[in-house]
C-alpha positions as a LaTeX table, in Angstrom:
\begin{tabular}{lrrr}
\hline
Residue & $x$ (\AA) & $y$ (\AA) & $z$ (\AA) \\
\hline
Unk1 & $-26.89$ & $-6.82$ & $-1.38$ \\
Unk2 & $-26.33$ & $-10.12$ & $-0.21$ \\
Unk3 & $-23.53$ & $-10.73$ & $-2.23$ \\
Unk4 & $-21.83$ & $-7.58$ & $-0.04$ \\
Unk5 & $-22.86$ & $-9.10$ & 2.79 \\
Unk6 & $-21.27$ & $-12.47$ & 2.12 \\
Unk7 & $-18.16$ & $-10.82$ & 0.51 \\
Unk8 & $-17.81$ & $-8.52$ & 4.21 \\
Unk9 & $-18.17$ & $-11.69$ & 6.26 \\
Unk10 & $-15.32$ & $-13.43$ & 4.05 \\
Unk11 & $-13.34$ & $-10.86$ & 4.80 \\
Unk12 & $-14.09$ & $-9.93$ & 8.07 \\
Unk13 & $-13.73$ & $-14.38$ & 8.31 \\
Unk14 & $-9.85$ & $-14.12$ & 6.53 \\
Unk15 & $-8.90$ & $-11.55$ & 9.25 \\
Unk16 & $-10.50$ & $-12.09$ & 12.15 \\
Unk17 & $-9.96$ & $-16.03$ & 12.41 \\
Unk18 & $-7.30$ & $-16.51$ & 9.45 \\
Unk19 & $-4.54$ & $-14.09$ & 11.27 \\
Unk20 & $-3.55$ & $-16.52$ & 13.61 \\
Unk21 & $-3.23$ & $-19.10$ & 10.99 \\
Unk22 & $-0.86$ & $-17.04$ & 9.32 \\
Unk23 & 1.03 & $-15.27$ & 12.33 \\
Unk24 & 1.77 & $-19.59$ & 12.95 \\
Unk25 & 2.52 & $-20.37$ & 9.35 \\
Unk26 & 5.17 & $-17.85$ & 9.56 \\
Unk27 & 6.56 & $-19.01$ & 12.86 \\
Unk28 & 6.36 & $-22.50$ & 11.54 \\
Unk29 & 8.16 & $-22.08$ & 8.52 \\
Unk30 & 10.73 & $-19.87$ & 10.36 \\
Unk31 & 11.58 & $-23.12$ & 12.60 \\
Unk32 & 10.96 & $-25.47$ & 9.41 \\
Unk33 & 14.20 & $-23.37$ & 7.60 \\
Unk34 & 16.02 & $-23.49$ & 10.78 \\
Unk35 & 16.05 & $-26.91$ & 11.01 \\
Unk36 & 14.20 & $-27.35$ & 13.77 \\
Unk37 & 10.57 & $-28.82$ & 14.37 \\
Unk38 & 8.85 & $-25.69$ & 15.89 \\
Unk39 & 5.16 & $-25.23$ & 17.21 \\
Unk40 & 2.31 & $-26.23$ & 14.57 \\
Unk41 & 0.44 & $-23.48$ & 12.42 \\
Unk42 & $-2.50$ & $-23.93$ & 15.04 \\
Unk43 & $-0.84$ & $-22.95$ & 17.54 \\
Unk44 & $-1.82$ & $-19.58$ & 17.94 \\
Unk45 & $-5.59$ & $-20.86$ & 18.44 \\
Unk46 & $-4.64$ & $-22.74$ & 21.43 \\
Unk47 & $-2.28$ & $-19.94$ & 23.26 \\
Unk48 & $-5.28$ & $-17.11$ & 22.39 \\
Unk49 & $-7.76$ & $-19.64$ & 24.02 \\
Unk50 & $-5.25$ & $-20.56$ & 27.17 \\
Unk51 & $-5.21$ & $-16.51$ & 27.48 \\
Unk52 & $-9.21$ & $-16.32$ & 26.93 \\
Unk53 & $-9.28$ & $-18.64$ & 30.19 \\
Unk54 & $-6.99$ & $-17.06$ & 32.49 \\
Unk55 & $-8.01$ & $-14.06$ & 34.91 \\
Unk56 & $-7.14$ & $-10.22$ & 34.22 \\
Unk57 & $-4.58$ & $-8.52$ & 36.08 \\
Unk58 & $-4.57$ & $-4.92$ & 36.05 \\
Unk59 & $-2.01$ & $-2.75$ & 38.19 \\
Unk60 & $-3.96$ & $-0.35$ & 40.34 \\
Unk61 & $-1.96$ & 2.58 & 38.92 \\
Unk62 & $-3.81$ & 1.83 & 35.13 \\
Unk63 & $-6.46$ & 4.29 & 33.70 \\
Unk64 & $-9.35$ & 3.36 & 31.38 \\
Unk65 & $-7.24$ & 3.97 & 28.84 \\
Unk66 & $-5.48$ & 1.07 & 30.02 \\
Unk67 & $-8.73$ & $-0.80$ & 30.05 \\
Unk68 & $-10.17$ & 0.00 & 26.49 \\
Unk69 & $-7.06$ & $-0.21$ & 24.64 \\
Unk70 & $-7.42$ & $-3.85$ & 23.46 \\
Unk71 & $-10.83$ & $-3.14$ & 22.69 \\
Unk72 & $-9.10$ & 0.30 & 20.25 \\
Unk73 & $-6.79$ & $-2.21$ & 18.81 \\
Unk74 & $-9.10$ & $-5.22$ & 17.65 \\
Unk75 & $-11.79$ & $-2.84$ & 16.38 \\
Unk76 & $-9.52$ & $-0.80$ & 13.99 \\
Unk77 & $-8.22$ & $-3.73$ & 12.81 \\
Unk78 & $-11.60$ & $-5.06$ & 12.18 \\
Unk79 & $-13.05$ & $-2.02$ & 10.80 \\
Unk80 & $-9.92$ & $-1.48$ & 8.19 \\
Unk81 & $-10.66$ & $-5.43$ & 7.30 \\
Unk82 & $-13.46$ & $-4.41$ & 5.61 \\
Unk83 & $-11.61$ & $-1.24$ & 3.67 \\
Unk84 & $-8.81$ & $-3.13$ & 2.50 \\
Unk85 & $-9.94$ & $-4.85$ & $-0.59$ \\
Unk86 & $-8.83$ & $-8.88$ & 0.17 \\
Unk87 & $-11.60$ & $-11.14$ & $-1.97$ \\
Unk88 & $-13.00$ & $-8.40$ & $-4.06$ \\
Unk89 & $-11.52$ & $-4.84$ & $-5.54$ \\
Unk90 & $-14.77$ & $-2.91$ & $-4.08$ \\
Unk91 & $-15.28$ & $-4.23$ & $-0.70$ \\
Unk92 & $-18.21$ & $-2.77$ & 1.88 \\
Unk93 & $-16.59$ & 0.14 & 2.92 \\
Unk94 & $-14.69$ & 0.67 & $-0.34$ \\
Unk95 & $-15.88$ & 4.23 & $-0.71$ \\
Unk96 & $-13.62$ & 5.14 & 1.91 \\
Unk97 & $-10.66$ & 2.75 & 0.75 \\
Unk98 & $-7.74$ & 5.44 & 0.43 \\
Unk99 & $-4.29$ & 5.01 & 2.33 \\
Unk100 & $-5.15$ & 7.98 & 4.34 \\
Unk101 & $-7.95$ & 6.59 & 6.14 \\
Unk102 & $-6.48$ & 3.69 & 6.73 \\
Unk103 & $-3.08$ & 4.76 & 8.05 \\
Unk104 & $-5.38$ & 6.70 & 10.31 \\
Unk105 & $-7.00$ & 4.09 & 11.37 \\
Unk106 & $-3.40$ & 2.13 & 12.05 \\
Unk107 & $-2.47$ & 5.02 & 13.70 \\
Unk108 & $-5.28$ & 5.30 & 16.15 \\
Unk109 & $-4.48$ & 1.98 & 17.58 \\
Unk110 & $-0.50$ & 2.70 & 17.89 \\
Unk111 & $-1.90$ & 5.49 & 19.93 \\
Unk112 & $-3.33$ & 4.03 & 22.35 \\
Unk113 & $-1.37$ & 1.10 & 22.49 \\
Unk114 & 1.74 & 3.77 & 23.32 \\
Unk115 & $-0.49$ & 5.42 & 25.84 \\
Unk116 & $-1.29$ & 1.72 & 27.56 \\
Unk117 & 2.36 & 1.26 & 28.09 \\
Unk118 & 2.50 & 4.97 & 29.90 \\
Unk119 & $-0.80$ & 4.34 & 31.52 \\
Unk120 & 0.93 & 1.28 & 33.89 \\
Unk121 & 3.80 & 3.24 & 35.23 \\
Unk122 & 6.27 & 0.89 & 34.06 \\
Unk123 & 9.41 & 1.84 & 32.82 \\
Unk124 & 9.65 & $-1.37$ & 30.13 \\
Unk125 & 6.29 & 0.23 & 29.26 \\
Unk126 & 7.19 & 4.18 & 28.21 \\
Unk127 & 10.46 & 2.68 & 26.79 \\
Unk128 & 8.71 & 0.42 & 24.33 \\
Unk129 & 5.47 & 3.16 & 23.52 \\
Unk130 & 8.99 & 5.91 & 22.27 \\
Unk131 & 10.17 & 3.65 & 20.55 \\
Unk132 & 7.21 & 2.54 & 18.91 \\
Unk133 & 5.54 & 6.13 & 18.18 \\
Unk134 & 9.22 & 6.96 & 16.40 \\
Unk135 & 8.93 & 3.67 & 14.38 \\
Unk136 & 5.81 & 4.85 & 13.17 \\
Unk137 & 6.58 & 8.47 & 12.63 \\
Unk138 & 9.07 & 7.09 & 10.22 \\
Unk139 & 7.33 & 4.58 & 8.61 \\
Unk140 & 3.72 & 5.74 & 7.92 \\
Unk141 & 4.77 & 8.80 & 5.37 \\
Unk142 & 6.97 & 5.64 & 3.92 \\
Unk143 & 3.89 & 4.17 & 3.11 \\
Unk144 & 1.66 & 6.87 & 1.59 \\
Unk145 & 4.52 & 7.95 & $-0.66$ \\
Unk146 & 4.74 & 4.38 & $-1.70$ \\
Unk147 & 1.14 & 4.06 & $-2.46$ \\
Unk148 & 0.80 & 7.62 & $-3.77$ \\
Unk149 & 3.31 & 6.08 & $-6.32$ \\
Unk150 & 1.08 & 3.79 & $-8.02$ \\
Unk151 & $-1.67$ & 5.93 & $-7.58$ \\
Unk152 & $-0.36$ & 8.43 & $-9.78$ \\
Unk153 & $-0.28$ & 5.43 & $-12.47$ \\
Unk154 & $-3.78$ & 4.55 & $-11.47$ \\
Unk155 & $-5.42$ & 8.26 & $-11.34$ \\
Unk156 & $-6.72$ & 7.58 & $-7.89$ \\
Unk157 & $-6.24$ & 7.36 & $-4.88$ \\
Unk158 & $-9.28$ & 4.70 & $-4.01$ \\
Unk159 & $-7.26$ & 1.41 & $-3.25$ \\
Unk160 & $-9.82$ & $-0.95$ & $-4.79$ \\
Unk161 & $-9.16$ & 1.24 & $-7.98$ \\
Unk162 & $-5.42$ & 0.93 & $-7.89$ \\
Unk163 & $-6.10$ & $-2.43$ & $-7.95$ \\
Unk164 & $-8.37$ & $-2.59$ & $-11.07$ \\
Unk165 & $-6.14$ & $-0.50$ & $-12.79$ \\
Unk166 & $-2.91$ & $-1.76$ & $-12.43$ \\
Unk167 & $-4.48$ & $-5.44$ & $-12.50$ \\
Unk168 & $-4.67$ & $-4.57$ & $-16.18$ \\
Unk169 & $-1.18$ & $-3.88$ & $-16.89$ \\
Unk170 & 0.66 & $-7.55$ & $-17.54$ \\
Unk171 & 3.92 & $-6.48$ & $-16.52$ \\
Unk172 & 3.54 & $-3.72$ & $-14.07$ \\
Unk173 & 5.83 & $-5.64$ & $-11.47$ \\
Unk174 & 8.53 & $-5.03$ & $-13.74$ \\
Unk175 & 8.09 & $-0.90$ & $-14.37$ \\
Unk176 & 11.25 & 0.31 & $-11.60$ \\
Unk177 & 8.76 & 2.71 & $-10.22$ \\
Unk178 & 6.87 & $-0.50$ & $-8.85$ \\
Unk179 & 9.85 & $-2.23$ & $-7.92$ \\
Unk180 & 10.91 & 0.41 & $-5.70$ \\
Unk181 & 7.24 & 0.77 & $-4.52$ \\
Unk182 & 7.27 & $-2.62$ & $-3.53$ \\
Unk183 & 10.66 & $-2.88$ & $-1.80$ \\
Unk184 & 9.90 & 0.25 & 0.30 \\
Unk185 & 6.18 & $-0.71$ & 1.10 \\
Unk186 & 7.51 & $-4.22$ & 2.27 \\
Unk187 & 10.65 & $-2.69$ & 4.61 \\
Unk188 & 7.56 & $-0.33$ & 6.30 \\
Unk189 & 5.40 & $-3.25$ & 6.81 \\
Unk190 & 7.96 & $-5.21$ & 8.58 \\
Unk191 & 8.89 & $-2.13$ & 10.97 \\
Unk192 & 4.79 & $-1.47$ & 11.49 \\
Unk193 & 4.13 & $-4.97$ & 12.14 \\
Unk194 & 7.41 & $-5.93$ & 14.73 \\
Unk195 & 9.15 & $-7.95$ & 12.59 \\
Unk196 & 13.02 & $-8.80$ & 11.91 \\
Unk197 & 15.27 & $-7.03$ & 11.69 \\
Unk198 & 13.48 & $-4.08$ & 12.85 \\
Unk199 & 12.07 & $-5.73$ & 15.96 \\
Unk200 & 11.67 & $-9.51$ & 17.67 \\
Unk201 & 8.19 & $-10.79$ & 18.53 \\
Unk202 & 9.76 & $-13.87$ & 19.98 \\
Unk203 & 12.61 & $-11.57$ & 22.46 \\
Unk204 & 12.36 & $-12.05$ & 25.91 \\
Unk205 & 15.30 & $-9.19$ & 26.26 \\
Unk206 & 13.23 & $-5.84$ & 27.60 \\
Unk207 & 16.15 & $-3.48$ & 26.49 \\
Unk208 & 15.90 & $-4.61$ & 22.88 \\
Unk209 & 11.56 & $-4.96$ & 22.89 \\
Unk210 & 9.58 & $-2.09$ & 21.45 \\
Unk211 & 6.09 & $-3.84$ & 20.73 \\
Unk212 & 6.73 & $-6.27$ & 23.42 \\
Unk213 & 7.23 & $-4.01$ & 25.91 \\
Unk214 & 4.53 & $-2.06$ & 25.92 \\
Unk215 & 2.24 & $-5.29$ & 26.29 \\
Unk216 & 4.28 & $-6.54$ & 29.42 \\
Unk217 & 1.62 & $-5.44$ & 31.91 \\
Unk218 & $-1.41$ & $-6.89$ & 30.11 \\
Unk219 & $-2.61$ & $-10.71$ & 31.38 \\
Unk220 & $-5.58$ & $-12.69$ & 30.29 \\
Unk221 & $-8.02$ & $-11.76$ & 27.39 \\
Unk222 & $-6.30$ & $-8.40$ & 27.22 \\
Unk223 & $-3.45$ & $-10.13$ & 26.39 \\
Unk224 & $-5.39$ & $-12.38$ & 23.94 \\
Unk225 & $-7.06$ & $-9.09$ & 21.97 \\
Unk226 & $-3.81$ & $-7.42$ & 21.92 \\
Unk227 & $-2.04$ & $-10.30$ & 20.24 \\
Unk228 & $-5.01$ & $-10.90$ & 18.04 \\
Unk229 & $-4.95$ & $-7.40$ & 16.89 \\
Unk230 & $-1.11$ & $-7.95$ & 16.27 \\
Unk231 & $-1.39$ & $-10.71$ & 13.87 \\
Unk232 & $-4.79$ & $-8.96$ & 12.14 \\
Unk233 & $-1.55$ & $-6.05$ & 11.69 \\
Unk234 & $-0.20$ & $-8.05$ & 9.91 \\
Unk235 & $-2.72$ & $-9.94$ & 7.81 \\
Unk236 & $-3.74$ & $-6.91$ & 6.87 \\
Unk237 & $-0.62$ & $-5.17$ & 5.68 \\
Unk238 & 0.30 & $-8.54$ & 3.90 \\
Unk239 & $-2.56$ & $-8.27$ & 1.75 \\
Unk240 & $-2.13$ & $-4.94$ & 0.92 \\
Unk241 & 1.58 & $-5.83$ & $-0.13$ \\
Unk242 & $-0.07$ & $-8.51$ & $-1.98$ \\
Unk243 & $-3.00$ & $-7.28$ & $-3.67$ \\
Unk244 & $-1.91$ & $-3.51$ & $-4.51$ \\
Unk245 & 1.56 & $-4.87$ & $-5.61$ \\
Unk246 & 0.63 & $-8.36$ & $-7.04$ \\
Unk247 & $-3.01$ & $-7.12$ & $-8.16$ \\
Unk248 & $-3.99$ & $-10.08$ & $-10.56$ \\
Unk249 & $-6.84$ & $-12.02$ & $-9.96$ \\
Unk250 & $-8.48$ & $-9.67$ & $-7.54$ \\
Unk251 & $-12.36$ & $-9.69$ & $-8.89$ \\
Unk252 & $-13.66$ & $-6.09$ & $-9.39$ \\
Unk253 & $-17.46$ & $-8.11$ & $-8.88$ \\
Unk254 & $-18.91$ & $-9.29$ & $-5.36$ \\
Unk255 & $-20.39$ & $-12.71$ & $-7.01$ \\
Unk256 & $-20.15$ & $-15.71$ & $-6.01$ \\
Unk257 & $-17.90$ & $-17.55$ & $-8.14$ \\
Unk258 & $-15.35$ & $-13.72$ & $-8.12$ \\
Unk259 & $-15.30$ & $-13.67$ & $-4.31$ \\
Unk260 & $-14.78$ & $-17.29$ & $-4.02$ \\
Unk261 & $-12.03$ & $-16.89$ & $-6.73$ \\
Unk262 & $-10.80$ & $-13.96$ & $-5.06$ \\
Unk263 & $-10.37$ & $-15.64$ & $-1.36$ \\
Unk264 & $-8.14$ & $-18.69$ & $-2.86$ \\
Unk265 & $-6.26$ & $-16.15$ & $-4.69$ \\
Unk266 & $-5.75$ & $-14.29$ & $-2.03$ \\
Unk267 & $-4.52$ & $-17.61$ & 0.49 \\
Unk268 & $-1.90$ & $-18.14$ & $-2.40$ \\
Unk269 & $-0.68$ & $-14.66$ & $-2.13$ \\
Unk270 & $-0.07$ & $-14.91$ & 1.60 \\
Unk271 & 1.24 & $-18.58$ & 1.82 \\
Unk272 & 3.79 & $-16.67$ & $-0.96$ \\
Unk273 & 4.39 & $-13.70$ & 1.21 \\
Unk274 & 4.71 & $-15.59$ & 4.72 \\
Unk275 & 7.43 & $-18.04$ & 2.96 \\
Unk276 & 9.81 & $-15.15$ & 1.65 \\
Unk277 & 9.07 & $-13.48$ & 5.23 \\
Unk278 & 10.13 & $-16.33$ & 6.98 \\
Unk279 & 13.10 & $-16.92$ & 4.98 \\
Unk280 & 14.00 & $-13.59$ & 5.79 \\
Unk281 & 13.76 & $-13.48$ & 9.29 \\
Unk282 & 15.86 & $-16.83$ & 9.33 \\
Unk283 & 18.63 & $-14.93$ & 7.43 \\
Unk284 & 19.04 & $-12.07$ & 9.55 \\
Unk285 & 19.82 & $-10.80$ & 12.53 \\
Unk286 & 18.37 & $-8.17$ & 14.84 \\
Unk287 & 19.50 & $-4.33$ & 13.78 \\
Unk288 & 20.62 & $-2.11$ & 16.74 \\
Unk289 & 17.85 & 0.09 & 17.60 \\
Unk290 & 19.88 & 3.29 & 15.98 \\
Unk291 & 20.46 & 1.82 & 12.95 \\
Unk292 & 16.28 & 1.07 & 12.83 \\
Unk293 & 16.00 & 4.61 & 11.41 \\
Unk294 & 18.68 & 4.46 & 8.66 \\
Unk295 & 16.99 & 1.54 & 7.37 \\
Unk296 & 13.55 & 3.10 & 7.95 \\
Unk297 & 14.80 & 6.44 & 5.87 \\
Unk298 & 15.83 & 4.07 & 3.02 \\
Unk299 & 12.82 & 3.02 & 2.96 \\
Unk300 & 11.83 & 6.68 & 2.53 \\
Unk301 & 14.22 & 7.51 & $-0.40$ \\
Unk302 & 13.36 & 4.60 & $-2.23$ \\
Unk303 & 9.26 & 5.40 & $-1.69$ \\
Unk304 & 10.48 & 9.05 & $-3.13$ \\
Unk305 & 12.61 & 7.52 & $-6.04$ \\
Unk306 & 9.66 & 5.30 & $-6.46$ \\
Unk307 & 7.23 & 8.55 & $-7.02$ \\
Unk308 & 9.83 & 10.18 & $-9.04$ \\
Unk309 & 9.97 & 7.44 & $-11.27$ \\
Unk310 & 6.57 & 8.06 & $-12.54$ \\
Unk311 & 7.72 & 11.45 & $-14.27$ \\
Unk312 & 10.59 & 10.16 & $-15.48$ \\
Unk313 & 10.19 & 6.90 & $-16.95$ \\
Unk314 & 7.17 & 5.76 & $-19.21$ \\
\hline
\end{tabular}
């Protein structure tokens, strides 16, 4: 019981207080490849804690649903932090670890996050929540066909058991089924989580913003919980990418020496997956938003050649 209880807090510890570290790794490295200096990796900390200080300002034409939004957003996150298996294959809430509940989950806070930017009458706003609601209409069935992939190899659809499974097969990452797993899982999380070249957290342009812009009204701590939740996003979908695609080293036990095993495997996974995904988003360029869906349905055929694989190939 403990041992849950100290494995939960790790993990609750990696996403709640590591995502920033990341979201500024990646934005460090990004400048580092560029050639330029660029903000530190703490930098995050200190621009959530400026927002923390400032006052809320809320248009008088907002709802509650304006209101509670941030609150949506960082509690879905936080609640799918502990479904997600990170430091351990069988985390608290592992009983309901399958990619439906959590896309679900995902889903509920690009909801209401799409409503927010409706909710304040601005036209930046409803422009950015389309935009985002077809991303994700596009992407999420991506992603369960992707994972449904390797859960036919795995005979269930429980993450932490994909992980077990395939953690047992040496050279999984080398089956094509996988590989095409991988490649569409990893073009889906960079649409879901705003990244290039599907989307540009750093734009100041409105006409070419879709998360942005739906955020454009919120000041203060909303601001703060809504970029919080953000880089949770993509903590979260990193690990995934990492642990159900790279799963070795994840312990299937919750002791002590397994989870602490399991957290620095887990760091090296990420610092790995933030350095290809900077070096990515130094190499290209923004796509035009109609061209987002072509590369979004790619990511679709290759999740489906991915599934197909599995009856076709040993």
């Amino acid at each position: 019981m403990i041992a849950d209880l100290a494995s939960s807090v790790i993990q609750l510890a990696i996403v709640g207080l590591g995502a920033p570290l990341l979201t500024g790794l990646v934005r460090t490295l990004k400048a580092r490849l560029s050639g330029r200096r660029g903000p530190h990796p703490l930098q995050p900390y200190a621009d959530l804690r400026k927002l923390f200080g400032k006052e809320r300002v809320v248009s008088t034409t907002t709802s509650w649903i304006f209101a509670i939004t941030p609150l949506v957003l960082v509690s879905t996150m936080l609640v799918s932090a502990l479904i997600v298996p990170l430091v351990t294959s069988r985390p608290v809430l592992g009983f309901a670890g399958n990619i439906m509940v959590l896309m679900y989950l995902f889903l509920v806070g690009t909801f209401f996050l799409a409503l927010a930017g409706l909710d304040a009458g601005s036209a930046f706003g409803g422009m950015g929540g389309s935009r985002e609601v077809a991303v994700a209409a596009l992407a999420e069935p991506t992603i369960i066909v992707a994972i449904f992939a390797l859960a036919m190899r795995a005979g269930t659809i429980n993450l932490g058991g994909v992980i077990e499974h395939l953690g047992t097969e040496a050279r999984v990452f080398l089956t094509p089924g996988h590989l095409l797993a991988f490649a569409a899982f990893f073009i889906v999380m960079i649409a879901e989580t705003g990244r290039l070249p599907v989307d540009n957290p750093a734009t100041h342009l409105e006409l070419t913003m879709i998360h942005e812009a739906m955020v454009l009204e919120y000041s203060g701590p909303d601001l703060a919980l809504v970029e919080w939740a953000a880089s949770m996003k993509l903590t979260l979908f990193m690990a995934l990418l990492a642990n159900l695609f790279l799963p070795w080293g994840v312990p299937s036990t919750t002791g002590v020496t397994a989870v602490v095993l399991g957290t620095i495997v887990l760091v090296v996974k990420l610092a790995m997956l933030a350095t290809v995904l900077a070096a990515i988003e130094t190499r290209v360029a923004k796509l035009r938003l109609f061209r987002v869906p072509e590369l979004l349905a790619g990511s679709f055929a290759l999740a489906l050649l991915s599934v197909s694989s599995m009856f076709l190939l040993p």
